[in-house]
Backbone as ProteinMPNN parsed JSONL, in Angstrom:
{"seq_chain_A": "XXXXXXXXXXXXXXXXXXXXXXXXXXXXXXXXXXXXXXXXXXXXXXXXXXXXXXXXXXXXXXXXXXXXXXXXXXXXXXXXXXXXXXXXXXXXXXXXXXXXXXXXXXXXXXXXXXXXXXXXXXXXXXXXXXXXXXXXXXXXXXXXXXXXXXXXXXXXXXXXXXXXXXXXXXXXXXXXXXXXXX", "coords_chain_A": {"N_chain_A": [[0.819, -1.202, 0.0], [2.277, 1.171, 0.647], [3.769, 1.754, -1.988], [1.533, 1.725, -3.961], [-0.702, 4.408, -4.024], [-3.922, 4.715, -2.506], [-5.622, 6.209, -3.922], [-4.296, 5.934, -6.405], [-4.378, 3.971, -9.434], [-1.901, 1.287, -10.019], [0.375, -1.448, -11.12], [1.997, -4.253, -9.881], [4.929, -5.792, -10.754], [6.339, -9.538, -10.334], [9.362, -10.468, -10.729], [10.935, -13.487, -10.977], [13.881, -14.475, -8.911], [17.005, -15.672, -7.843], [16.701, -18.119, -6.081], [13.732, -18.007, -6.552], [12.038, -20.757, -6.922], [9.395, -21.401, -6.882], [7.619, -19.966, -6.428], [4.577, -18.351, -7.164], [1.158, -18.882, -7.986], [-0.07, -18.73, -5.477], [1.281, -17.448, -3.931], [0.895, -14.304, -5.557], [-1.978, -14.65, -4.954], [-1.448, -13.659, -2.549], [-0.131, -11.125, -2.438], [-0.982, -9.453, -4.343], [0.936, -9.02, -6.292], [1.756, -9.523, -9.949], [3.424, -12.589, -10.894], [5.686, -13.355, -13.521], [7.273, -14.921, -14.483], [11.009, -15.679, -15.229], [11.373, -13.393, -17.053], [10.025, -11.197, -19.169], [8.153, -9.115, -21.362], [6.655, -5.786, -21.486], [4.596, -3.137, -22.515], [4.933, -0.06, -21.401], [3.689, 3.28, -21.617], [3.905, 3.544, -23.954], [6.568, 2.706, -24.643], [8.505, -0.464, -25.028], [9.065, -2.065, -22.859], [11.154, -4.79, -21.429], [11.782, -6.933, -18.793], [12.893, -8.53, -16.899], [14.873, -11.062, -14.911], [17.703, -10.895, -14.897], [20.143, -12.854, -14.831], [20.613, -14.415, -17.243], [21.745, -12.052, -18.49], [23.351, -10.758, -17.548], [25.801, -12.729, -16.531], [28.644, -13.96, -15.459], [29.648, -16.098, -14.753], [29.962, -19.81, -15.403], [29.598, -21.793, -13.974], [26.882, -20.585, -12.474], [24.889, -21.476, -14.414], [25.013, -23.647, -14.791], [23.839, -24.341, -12.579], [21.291, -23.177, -12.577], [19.903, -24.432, -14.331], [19.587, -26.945, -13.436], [18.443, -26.567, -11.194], [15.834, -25.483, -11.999], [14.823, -27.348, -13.033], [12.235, -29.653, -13.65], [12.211, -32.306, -12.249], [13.492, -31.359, -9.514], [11.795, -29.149, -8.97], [9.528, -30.52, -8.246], [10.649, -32.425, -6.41], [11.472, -30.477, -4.342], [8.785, -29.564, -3.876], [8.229, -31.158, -2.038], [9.723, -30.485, 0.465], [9.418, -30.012, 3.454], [8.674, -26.023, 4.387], [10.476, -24.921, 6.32], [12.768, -26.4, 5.975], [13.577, -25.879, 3.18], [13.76, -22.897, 3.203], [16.061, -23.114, 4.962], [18.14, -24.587, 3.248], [17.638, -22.806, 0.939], [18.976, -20.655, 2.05], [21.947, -21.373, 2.334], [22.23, -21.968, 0.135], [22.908, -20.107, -0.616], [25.309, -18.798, 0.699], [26.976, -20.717, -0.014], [26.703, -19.594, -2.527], [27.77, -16.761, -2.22], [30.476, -17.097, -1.481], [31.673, -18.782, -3.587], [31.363, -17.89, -6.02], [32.851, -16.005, -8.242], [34.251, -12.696, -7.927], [33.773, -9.534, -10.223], [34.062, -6.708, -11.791], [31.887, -4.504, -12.96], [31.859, -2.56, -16.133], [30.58, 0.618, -17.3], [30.043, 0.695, -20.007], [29.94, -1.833, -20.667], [27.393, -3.137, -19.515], [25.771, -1.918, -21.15], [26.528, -2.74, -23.415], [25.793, -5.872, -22.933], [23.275, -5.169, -22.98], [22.283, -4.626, -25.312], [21.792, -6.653, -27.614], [18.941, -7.342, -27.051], [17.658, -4.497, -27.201], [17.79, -4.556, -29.938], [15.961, -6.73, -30.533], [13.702, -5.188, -29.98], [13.279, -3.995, -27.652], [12.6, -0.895, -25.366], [13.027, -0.371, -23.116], [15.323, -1.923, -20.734], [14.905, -3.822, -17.443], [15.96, -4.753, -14.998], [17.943, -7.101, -12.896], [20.012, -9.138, -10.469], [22.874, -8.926, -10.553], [22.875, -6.777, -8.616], [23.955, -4.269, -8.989], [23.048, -1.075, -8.485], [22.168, 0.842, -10.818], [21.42, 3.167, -13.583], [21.247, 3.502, -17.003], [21.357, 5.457, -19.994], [21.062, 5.732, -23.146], [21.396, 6.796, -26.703], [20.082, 4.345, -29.591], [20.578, 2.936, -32.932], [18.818, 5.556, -33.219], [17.017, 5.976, -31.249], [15.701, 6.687, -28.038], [17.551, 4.647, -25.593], [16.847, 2.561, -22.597], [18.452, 1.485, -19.748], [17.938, -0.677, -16.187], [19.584, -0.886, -13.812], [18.52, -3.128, -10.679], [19.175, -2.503, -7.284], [20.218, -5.045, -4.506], [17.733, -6.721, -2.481], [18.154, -8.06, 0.046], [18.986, -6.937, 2.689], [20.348, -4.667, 0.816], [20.248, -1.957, -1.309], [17.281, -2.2, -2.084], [15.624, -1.372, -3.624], [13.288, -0.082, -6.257], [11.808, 0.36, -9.491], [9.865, 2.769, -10.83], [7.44, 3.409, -12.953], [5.669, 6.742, -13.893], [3.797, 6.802, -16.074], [4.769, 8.278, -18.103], [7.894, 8.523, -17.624], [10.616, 6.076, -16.311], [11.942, 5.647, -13.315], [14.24, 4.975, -10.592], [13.429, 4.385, -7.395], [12.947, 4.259, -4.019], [12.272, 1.116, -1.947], [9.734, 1.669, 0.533], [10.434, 2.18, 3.629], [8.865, 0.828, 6.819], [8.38, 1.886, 10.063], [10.458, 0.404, 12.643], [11.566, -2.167, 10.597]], "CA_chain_A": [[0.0, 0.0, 0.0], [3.132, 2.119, 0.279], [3.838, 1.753, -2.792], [0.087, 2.108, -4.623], [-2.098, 4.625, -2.567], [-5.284, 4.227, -2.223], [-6.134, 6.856, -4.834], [-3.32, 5.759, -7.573], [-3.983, 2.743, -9.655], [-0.745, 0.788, -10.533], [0.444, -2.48, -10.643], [3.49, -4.601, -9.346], [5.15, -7.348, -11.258], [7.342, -9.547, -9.692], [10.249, -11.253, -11.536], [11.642, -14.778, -10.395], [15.402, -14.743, -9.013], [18.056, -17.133, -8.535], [15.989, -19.281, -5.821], [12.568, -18.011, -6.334], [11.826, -21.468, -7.631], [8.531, -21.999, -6.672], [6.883, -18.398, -6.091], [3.358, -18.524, -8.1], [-0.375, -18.134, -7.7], [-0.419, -18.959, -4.25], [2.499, -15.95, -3.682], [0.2, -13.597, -6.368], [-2.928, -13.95, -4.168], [-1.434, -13.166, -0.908], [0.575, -10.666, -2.401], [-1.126, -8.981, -5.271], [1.659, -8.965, -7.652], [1.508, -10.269, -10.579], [4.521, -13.224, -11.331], [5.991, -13.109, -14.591], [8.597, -15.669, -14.805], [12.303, -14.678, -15.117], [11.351, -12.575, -18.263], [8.535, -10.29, -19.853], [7.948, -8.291, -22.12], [4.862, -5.379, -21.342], [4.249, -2.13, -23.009], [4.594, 0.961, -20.485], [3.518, 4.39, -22.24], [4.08, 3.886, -25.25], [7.639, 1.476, -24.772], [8.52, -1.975, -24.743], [10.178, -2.832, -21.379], [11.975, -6.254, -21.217], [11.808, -6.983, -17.322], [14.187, -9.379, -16.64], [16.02, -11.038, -13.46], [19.111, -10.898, -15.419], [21.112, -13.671, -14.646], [20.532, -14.846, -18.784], [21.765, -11.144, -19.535], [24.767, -10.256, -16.844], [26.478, -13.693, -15.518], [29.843, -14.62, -15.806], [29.97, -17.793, -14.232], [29.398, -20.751, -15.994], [28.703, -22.788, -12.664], [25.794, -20.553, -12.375], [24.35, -21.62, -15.579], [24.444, -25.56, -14.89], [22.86, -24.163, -10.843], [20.405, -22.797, -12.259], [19.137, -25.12, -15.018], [18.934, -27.885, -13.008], [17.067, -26.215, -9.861], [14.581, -25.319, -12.54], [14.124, -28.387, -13.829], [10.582, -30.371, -13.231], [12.458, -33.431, -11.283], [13.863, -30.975, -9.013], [10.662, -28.336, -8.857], [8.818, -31.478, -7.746], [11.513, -32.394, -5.206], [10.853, -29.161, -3.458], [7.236, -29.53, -3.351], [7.864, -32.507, -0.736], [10.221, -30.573, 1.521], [8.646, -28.849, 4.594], [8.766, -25.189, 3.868], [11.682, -24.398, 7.353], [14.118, -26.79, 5.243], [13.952, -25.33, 2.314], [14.483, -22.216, 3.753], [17.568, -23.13, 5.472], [19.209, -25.352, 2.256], [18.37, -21.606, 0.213], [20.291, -19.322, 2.602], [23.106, -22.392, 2.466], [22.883, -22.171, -1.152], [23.226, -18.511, -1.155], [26.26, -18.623, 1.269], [27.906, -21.293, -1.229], [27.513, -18.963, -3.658], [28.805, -15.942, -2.227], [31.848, -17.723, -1.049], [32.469, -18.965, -4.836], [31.341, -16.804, -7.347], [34.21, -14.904, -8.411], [34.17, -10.934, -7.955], [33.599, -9.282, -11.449], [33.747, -5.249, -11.334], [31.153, -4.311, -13.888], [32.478, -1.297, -16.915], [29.249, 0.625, -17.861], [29.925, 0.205, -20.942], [29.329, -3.268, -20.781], [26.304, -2.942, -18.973], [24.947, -1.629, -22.214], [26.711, -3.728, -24.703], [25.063, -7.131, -22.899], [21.797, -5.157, -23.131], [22.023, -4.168, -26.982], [20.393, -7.74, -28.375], [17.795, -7.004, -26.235], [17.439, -3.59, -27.515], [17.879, -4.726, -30.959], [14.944, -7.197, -30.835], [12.655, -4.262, -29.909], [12.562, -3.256, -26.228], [13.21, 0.132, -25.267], [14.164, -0.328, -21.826], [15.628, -3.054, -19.802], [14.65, -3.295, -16.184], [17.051, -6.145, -14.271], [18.716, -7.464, -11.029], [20.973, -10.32, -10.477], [24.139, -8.178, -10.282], [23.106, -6.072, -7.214], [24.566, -2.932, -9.288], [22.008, -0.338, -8.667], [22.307, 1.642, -12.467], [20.321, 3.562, -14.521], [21.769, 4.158, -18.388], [20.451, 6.18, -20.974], [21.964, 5.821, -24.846], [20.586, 6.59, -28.327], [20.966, 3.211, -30.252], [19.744, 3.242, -34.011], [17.54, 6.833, -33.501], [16.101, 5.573, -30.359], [16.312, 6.43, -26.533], [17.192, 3.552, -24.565], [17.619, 2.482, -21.153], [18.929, 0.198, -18.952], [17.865, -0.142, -15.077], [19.945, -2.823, -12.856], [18.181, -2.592, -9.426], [20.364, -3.336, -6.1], [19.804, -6.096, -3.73], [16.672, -6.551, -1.477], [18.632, -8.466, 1.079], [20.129, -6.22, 2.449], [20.806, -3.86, -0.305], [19.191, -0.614, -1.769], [15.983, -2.282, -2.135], [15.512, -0.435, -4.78], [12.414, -0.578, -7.283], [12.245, 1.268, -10.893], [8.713, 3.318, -11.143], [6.8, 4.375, -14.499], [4.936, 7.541, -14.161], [2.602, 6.976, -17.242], [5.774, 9.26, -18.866], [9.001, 8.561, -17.036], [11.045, 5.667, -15.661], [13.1, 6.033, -12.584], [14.225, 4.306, -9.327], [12.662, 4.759, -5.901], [13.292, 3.472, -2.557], [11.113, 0.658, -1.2], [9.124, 2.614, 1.646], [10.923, 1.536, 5.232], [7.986, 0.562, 7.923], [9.019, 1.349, 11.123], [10.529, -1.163, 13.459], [12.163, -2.685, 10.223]], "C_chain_A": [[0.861, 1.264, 0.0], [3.324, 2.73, -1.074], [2.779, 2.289, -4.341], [-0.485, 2.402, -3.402], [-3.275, 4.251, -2.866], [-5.91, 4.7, -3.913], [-5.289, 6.637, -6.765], [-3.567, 4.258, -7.9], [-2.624, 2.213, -10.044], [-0.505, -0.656, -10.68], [1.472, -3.267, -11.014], [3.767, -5.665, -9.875], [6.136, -7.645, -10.601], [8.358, -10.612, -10.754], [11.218, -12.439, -10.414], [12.958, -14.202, -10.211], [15.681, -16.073, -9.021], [17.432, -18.235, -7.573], [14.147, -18.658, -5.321], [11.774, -19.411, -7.305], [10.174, -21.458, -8.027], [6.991, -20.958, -6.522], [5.935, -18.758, -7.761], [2.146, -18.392, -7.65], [-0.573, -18.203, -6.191], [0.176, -17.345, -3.641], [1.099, -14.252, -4.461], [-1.139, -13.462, -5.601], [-2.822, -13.568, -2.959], [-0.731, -11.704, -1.081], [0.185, -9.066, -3.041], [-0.51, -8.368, -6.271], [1.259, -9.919, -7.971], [3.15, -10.762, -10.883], [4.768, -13.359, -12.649], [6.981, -13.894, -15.008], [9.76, -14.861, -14.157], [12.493, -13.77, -16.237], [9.816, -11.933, -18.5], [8.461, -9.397, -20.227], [6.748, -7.513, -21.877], [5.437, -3.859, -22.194], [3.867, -0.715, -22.147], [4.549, 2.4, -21.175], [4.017, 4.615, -23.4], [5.67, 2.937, -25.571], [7.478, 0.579, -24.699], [9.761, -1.718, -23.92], [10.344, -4.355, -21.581], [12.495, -6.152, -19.438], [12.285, -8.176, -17.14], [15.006, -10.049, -15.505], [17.313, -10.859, -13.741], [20.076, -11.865, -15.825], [21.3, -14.155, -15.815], [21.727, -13.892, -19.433], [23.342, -10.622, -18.723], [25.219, -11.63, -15.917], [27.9, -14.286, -16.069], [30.477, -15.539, -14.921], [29.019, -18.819, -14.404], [29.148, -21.97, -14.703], [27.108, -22.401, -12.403], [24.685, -21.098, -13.254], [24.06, -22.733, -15.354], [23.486, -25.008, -13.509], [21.574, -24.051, -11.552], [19.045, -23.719, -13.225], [18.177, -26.559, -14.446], [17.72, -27.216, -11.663], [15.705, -25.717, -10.615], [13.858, -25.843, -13.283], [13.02, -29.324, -13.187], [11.001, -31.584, -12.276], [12.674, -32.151, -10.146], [12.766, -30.378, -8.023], [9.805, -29.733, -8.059], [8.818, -32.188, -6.481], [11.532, -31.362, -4.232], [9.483, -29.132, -2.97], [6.95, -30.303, -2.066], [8.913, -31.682, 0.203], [9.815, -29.352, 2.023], [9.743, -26.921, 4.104], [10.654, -24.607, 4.855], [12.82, -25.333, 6.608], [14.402, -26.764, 4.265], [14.716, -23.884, 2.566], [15.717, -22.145, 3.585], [18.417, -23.749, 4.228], [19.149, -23.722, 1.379], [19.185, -21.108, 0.813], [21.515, -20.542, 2.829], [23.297, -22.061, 0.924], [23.791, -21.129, -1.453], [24.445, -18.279, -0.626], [27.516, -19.317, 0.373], [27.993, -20.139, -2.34], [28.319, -17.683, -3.637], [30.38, -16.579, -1.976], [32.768, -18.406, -2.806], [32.29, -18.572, -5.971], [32.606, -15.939, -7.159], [33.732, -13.348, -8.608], [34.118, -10.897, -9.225], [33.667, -7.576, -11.077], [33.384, -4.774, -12.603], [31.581, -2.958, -14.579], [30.93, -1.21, -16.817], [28.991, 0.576, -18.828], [29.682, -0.891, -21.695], [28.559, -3.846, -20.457], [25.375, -2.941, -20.029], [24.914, -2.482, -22.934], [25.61, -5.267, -24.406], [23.311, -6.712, -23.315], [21.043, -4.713, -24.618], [21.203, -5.205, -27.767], [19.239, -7.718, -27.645], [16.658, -5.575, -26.996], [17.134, -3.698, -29.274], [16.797, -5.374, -31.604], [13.999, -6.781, -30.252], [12.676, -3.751, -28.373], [13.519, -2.03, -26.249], [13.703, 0.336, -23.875], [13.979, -1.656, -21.252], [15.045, -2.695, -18.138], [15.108, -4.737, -15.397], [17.382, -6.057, -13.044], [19.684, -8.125, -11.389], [22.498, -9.574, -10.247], [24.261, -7.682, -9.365], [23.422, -4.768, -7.751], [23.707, -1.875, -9.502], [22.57, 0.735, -9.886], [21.724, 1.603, -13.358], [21.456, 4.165, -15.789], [21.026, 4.302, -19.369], [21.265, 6.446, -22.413], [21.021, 5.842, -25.455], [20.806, 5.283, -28.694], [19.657, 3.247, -31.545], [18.646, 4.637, -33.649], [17.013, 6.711, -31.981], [17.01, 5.467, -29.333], [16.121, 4.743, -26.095], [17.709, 3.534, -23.517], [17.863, 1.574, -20.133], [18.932, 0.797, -16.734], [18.617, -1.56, -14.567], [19.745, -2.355, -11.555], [19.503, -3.437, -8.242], [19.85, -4.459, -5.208], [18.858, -5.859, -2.628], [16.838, -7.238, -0.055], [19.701, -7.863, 1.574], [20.845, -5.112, 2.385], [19.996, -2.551, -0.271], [17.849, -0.803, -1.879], [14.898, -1.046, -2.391], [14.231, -0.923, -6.129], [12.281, 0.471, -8.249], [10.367, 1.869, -10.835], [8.648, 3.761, -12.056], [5.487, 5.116, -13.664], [4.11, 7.658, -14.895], [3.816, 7.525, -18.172], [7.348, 8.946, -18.824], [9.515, 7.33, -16.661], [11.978, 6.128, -14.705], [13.192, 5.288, -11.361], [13.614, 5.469, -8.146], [12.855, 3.741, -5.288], [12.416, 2.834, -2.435], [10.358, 1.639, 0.163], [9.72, 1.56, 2.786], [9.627, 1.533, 6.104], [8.847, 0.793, 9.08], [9.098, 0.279, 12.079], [11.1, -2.103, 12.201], [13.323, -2.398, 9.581]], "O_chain_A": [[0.429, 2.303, -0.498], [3.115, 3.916, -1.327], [3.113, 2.927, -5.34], [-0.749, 1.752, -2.39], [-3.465, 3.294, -3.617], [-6.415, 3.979, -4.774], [-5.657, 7.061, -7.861], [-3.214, 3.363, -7.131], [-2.071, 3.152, -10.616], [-1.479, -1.255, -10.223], [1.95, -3.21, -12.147], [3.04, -6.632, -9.65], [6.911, -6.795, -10.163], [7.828, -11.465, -11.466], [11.914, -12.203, -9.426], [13.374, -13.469, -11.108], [15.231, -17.074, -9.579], [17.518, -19.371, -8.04], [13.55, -18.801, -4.253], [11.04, -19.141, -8.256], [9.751, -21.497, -9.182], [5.79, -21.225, -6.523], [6.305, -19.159, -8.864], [2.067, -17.606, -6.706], [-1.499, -17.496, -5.793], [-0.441, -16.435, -3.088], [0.64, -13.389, -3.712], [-1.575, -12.315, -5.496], [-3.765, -13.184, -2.268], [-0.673, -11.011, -0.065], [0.618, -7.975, -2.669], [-0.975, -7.495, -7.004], [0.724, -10.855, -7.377], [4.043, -9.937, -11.073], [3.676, -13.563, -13.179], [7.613, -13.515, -15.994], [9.803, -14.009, -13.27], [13.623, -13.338, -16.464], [8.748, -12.275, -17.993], [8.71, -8.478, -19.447], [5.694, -8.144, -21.957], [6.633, -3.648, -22.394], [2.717, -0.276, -22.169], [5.71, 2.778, -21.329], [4.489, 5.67, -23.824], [5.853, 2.522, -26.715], [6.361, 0.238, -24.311], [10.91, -1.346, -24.159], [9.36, -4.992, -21.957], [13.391, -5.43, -19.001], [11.415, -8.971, -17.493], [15.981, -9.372, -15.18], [18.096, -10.659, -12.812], [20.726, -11.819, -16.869], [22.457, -14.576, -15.818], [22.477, -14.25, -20.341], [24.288, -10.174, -19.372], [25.015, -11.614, -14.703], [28.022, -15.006, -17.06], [31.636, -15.611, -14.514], [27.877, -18.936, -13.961], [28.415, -22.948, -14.852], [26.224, -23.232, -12.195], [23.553, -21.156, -12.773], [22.914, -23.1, -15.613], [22.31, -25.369, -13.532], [20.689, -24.82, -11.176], [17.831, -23.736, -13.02], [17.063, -27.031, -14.67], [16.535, -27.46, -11.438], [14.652, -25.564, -9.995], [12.874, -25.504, -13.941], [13.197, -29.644, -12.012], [10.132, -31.912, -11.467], [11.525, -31.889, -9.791], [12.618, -30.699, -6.844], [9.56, -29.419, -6.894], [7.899, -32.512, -5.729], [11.649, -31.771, -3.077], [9.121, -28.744, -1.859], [5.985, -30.245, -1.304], [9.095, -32.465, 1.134], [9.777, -28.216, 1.552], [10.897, -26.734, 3.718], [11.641, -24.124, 4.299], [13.947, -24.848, 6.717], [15.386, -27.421, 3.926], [15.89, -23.666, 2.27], [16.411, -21.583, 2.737], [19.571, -23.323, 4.224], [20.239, -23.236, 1.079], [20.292, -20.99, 0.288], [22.028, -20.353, 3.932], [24.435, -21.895, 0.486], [24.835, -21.062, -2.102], [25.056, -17.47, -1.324], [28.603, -18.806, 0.102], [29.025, -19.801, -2.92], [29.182, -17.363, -4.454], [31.318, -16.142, -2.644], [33.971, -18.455, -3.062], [33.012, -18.874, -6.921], [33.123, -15.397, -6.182], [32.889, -12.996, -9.433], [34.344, -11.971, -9.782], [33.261, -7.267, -9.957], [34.275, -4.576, -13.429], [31.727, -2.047, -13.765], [30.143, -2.104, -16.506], [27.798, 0.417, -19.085], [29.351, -1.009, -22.875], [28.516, -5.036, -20.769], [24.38, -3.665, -20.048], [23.907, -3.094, -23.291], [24.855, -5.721, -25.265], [22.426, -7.454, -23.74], [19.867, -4.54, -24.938], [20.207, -4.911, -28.428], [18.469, -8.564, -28.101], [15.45, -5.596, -27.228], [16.308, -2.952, -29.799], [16.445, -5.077, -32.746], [13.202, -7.62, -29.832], [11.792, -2.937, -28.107], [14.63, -1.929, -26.768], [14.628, 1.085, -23.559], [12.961, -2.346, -21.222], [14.815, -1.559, -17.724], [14.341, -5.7, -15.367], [17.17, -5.141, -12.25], [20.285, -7.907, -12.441], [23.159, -10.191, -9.412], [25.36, -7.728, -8.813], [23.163, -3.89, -6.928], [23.495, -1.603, -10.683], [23.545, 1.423, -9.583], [21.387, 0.62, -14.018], [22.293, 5.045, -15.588], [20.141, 3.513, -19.701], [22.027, 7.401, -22.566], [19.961, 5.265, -25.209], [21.812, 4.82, -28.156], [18.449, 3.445, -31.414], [17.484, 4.419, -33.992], [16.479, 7.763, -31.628], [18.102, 4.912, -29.209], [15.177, 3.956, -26.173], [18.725, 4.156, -23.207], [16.911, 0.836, -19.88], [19.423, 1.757, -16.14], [18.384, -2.748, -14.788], [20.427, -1.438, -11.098], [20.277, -4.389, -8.336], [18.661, -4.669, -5.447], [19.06, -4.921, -1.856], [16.008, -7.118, 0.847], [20.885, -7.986, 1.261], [21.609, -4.592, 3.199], [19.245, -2.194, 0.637], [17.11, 0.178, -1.808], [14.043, -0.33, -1.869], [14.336, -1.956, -6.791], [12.651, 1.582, -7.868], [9.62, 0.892, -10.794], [9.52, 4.552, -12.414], [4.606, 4.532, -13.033], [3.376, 8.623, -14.685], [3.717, 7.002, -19.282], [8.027, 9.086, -19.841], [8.416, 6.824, -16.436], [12.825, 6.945, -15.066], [12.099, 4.875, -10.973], [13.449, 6.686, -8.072], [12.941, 2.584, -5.7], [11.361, 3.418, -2.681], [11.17, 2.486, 0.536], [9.487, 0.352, 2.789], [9.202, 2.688, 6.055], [9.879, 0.14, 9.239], [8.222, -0.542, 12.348], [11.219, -3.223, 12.697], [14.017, -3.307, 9.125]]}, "name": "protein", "num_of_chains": 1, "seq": "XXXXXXXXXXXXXXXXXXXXXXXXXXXXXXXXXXXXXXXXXXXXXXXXXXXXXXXXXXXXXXXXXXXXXXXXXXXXXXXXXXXXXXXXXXXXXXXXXXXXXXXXXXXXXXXXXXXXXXXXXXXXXXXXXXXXXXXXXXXXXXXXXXXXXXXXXXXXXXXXXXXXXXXXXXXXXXXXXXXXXX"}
């Protein structure tokens, strides 16, 4: 309700990360976002946004790539369904600790920020809107005649917990709203 007042319609999509395996209608009616995969394409004032978790579009580690295929494969997804919700939990924040501990550092150019987001741009969207990196950054280039722009939000654990707002006119980041007491 922070977010949408009372008097403002809007409405919140949420994009899968790296262990939102399982997040779906059950998540969507308690939540009232709408889930979208780890991709989607929508039409905000007149653009095509490509909303994105990223990890397809900024990962340079090929360990993540086998992680993530298999945890999103239907034996697996199925295998989750049978384990009580407190030990899943605990095996994600284990996974997540494995992976900070072995993903290798990377220190992102912004110029290469763009370049990964150019086939993107190329097969029609006019702005990107991503995660997975943590690198809160907003870029703005011509490419062929046309503004484009690239948003990579920061981490919600944590992090900047940071979300990108359209005005009807505008994209731009904004702070999640803090509750007090958290």
């Amino acid at each position: 309700s922070d977010v949408c007042s009372s008097d403002l319609s809007c409405r919140v999509f949420f994009i899968k990360g790296n262990r939102d395996y399982l997040v779906e209608e059950k998540f969507e009616k308690q939540t009232g976002m709408k889930v979208l995969g780890d991709r989607a394409r929508v039409d905000l004032g007149g653009r095509t946004v490509l909303l994105a978790h990223g990890d397809f579009i900024y990962n340079t580690n090929p360990k993540y790539t086998a992680y993530r295929t298999m945890m999103r494969s239907k034996p697996i997804e199925d295998l989750w369904l049978q384990v009580p919700s407190f030990v899943g939990r605990s095996l994600v924040r284990g996974f997540r600790t494995v992976s900070k501990k072995t993903t290798p550092s990377y220190t992102w150019k912004r110029d290469e920020l763009f370049e990964r987001a150019k086939p993107f741009f190329e097969q029609g969207a006019d702005v990107l809107i991503t995660g997975h990196i943590h690198l809160p950054t907003h870029l703005r280039e011509t490419l062929n005649g046309r503004p484009r722009e690239v948003f990579i939000m920061g981490d919600w654990c944590g992090g900047t917990q940071d979300y990108v707002e359209h005005d009807g006119r505008d994209f731009q980041f904004k702070p999640w709203p803090q509750r007090a007491g958290t």
